[in-house]
N, C-alpha and C positions, 0 to 999 in steps of 0.2 A: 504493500500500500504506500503509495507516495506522501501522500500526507501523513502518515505513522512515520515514515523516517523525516520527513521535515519537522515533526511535532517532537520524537527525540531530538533531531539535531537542535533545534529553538533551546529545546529543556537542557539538556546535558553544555551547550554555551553561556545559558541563564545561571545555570549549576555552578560554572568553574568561572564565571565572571563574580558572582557572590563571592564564593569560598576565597578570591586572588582581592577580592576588596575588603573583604574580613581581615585576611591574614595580613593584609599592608596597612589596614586602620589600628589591626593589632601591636604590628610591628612598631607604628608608630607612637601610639599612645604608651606601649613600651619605652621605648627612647625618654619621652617625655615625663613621665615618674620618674627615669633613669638621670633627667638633666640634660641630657643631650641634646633637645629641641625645645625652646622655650613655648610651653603649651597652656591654658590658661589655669594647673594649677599651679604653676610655679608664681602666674602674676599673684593668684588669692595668697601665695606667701608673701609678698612684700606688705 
């Protein structure tokens, strides 16, 4: 069925577009507890 593989392909892109913006929103908010990149809780410290 054409549209069953277009309808995975849609999902399975929608899937690993999510999961690669989790893990970089991750990554980053990481850093930013870490100090690395000034994110706004460092400014609630000052």
């Amino acid at each position: 069925m054409p549209f069953c593989d277009w309808f995975c392909a849609s999902s399975c892109k929608f899937v690993i577009q999510s999961v690669v913006l989790y893990v970089f929103l991750g990554f980053f908010s990481w850093c930013g507890t870490a100090g690395v990149f000034p994110t706004a809780k460092t400014f609630h410290k000052q």
